[in-house]
N, C-alpha and C positions, 0 to 999 in steps of 0.2 A: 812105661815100657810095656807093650804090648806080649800075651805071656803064646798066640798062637798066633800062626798067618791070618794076613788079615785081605781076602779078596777084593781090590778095590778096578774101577773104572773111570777113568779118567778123563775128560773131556774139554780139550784143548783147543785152541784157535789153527793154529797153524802149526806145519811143520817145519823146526828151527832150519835143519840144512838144507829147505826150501825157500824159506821166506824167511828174514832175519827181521826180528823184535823182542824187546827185552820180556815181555808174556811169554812168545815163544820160546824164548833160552831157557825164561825160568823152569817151564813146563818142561821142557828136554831136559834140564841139568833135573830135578824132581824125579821125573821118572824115572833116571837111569842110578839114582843114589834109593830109592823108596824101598826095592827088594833086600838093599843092606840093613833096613829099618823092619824088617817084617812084613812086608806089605809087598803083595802079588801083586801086578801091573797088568793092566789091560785098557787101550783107549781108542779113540776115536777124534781124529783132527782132518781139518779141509785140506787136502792133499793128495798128490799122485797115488798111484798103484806100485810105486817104489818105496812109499811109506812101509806097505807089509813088508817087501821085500828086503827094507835095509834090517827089519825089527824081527825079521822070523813069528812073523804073524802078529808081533804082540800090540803096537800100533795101526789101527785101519784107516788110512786113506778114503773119505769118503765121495771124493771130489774138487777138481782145482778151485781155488777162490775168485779163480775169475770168472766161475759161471755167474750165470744171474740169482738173486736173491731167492728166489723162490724155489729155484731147481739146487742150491746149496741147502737149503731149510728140509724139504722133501729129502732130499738124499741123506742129511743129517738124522731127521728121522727114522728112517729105515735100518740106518747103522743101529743105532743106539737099541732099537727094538731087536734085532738079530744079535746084538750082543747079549742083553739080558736077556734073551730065551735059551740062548747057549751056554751058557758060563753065570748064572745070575750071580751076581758081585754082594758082600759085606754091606759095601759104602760105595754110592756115586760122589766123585771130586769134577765139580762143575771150576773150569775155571775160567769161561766165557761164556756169559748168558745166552748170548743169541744161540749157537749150535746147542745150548740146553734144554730150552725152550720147547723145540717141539718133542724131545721126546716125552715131556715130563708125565703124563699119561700113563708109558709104559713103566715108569720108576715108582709107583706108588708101594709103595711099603716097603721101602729100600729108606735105609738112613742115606741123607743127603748132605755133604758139608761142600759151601764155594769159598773159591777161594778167592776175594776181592781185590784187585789189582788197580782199583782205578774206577773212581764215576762216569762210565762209556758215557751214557748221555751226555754230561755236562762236558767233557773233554771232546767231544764233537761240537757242542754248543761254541765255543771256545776256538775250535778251530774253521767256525763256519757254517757250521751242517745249519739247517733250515729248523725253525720252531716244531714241524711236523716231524720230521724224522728225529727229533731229541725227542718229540714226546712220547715214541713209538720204543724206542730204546729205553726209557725211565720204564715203561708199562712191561716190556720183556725183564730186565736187572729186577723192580721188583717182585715180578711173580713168580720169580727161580727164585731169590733169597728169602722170600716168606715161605718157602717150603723148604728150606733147610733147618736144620736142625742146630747146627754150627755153622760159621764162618769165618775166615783165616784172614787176619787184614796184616799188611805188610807192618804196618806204623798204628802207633793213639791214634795220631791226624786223623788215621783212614778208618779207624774205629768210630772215632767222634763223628763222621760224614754217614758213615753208615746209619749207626743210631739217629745221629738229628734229621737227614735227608729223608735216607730208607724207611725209618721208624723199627727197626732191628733192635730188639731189648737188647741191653748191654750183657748180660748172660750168653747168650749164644754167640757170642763175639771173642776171638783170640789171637792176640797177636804172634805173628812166627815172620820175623822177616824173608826176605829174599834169601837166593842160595847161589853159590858159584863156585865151581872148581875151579879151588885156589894152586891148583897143581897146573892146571893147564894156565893160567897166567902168570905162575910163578917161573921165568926165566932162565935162565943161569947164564945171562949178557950182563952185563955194565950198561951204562947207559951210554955210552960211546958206542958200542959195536952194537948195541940197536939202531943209534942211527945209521951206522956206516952200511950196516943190512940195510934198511931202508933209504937211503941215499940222503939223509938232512943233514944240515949243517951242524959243522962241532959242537963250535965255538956261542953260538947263539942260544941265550933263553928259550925254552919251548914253554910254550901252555896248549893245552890239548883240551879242548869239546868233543864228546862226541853224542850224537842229537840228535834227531831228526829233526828236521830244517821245517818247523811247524809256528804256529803263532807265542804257544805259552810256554815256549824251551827257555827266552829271552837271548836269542843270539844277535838279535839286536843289540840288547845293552851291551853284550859283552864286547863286539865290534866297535861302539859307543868310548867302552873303557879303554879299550887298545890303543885308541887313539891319547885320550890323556895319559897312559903310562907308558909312550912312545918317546915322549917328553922328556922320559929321566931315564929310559930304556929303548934307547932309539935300536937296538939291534932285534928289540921283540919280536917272537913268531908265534902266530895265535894260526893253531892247524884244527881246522871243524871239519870233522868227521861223520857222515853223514848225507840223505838224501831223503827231497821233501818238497813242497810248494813253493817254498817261500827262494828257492834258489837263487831263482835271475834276481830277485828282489834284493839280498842281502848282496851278489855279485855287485849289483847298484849300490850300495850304502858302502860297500871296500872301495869301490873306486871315485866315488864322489868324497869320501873323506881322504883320499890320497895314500890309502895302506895297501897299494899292491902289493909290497914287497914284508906287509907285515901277517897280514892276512891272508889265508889258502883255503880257498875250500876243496878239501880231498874227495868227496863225495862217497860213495859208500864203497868201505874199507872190508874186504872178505876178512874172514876171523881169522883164519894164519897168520894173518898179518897183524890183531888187535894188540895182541899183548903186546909183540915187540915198539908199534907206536905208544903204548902206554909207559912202557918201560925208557923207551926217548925222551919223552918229556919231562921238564923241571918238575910241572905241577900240574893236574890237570883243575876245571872249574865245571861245574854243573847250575847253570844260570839262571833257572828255572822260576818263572812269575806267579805259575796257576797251577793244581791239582797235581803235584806232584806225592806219590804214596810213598816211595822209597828210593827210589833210581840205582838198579842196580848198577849203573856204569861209576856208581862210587867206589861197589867191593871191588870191582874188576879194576878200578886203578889201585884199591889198596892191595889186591894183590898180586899184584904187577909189582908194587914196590913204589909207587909214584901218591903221594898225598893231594889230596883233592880239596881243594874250594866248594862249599856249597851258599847257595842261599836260606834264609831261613823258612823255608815253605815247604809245608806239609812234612812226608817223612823226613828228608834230605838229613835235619839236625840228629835228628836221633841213629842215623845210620854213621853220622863221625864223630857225633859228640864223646863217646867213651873213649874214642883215641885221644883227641884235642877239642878244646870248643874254640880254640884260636882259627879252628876250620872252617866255621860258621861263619859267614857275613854278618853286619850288623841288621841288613837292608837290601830289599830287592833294590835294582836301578842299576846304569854305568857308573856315578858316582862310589857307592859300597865295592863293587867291584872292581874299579880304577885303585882304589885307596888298600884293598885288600891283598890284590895282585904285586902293588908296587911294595906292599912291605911284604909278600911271600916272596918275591925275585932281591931285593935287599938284603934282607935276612934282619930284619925287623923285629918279623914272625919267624918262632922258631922252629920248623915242621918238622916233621915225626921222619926219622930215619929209614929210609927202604925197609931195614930188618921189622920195625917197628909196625909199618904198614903192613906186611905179611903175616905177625903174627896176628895182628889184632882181626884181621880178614879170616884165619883161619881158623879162630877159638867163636869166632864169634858166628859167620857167614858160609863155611865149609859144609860143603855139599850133604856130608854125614851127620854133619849138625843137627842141618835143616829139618834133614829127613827123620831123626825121629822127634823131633816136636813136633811136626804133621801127621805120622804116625800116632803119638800121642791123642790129636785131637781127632782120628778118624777112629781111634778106639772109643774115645768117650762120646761121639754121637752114636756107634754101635751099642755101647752101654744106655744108652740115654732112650734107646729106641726097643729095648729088652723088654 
């Protein structure tokens, strides 16, 4: 518990009610929970000039993301150096390397803590990007986390990737999961009059994705498994929520296996609308094959009230395991997920009650939580740099 405010700057990718991604939620839902924790707010993300506007200054807009790389880099630096002349901060909270990067110059003698969300480079590698541009991303990740002093990993997993990958001594490494306000997905519908607001059917099984339609989500398999638990569950509705590359692709794989009418892809789902389809749903599943650190769309369905499905990759176990480990697949593939699906629709598996779902969401992943074990660790790299 930190015993005085603590000036921090914060340095985010995007802005959430601009650009929807779970870095940028986490970074929004962070920020606006951080000052309950001690800690003054001040940042800089790639974004309009309604960024200041929506924040009363507190957030700076440096620029849309769809500029060019060089002209967002440039701009990014400029920020970051006008904010430390004006306001010089405690602690910088880096929680996307690239826009860290260049100011790092101006941050010198400033305690540094990132917050790790994911191995950018390899998670590009994975989805494509070219041998050159992962090599360019690993050389930015590690020259902002070898000047940190601390670093925030969602998960072990993502601890153990940092230390083995990175070469991050395990000392400066702290685990503090993800955060969500469990208030804004906690409901007061049934799951009947969620769907009836959203127009789906009664009577029918839902299982709900939601994902970006990318290589290593596995929405593949999951499609894969729809199909074997169609079998015993012919009225099944698998709703993927989201929008991504791989679109027309997987639209190809629903209708060459014959699941029109099981399979939808919703496409990207504005957040008014997230909780109430979370709260629809029987069960949602999180499918994921490669470099997953936490996946925040699990607290969001726990506290919604809906239990989730994971695979056992990367964070995913340790984000449901204290509720149930009956959550955990055995095995990435359709098969584990076919098998797992059909005994959570069954009732096989015995899943965690709505009520259940929401506490464990709340004691565990609630916004206030979050924020002072972050707190915590941005006190102790301030102490560590004394």
């Amino acid at each position: 518990m930190t015993t005085r405010s603590i000036k921090s700057l914060q340095i985010g990718m995007h802005w959430f009610p601009e650009r929807a991604g779970g870095l940028d939620r986490m970074y929004y839902s962070l920020i606006g929970a951080l000052p309950g924790a001690g800690v003054e707010v001040r940042g800089v993300v790639a974004g309009s000039a309604r960024v200041a506007q929506d924040t009363n200054g507190v957030i700076q807009g440096f620029g849309s993301a769809a500029q060019s790389l060089p002209l967002r880099l440039m701009a990014a630096r400029r920020a970051l150096r006008r904010e430390i002349r004006e306001q010089r901060p405690d602690v910088i909270s880096s929680h996307f390397a690239l826009y860290t990067f260049p100011g790092l110059d101006a941050m010198r003698g400033i305690p540094q803590v990132s917050h790790f969300q994911g191995p950018w480079a390899d998670e590009s590698h994975v989805e494509g990007a070219d041998s050159l541009g992962q090599r360019a991303k690993r050389y930015l990740e590690q020259t902002v986390y070898a000047r940190s002093s601390r670093l925030i990993v969602l998960s072990d997993a993502f601890g153990r990737i940092l230390t083995s990958r990175y070469g991050i001594p395990a000392d400066r490494v702290r685990v503090v999961p993800g955060c969500v306000n469990v208030d804004q997905f906690n409901l007061p519908l049934t799951q009947n009059e969620a769907r009836l607001r959203l127009q789906l059917p009664l009577g029918r099984p839902i299982v709900l994705a939601v994902r970006r339609l990318v290589r290593r989500m596995g929405l593949e398999d999951l499609i894969d498994a729809v199909k074997v638990v169609k079998r015993r569950n012919p009225d099944v509705l698998l709703l993927i929520a989201g929008k991504g590359r791989l679109q027309q692709e997987l639209q190809q794989r629903i209708d060459d296996a014959g699941l029109g009418d099981n399979v939808k892809l919703l496409g990207f789902v504005p957040d008014e609308h997230l909780a109430a389809l979370y709260r629809a749903a029987n069960i949602s599943v999180v499918p994921t094959v490669a470099l997953e650190g936490f996946g925040l769309i699990t607290v969001e369905s726990l506290a919604s009230g809906t239990p989730v499905l994971v695979t056992p990759v990367g964070g995913l176990p340790e984000a449901v395991a204290g509720l149930s480990q009956d959550l955990v697949l055995p095995s990435t593939g359709a098969d584990a997920i076919a098998e797992g699906l059909g005994k959570a629709l069954d009732g096989t598996i015995r899943l965690p009650d709505p009520d259940a779902c929401r506490a464990y969401a709340r004691a565990n992943f609630d916004n206030p939580v979050i924020a002072k074990r972050v707190a915590a660790v941005y006190n102790e790299a301030i102490q560590a740099a004394a």
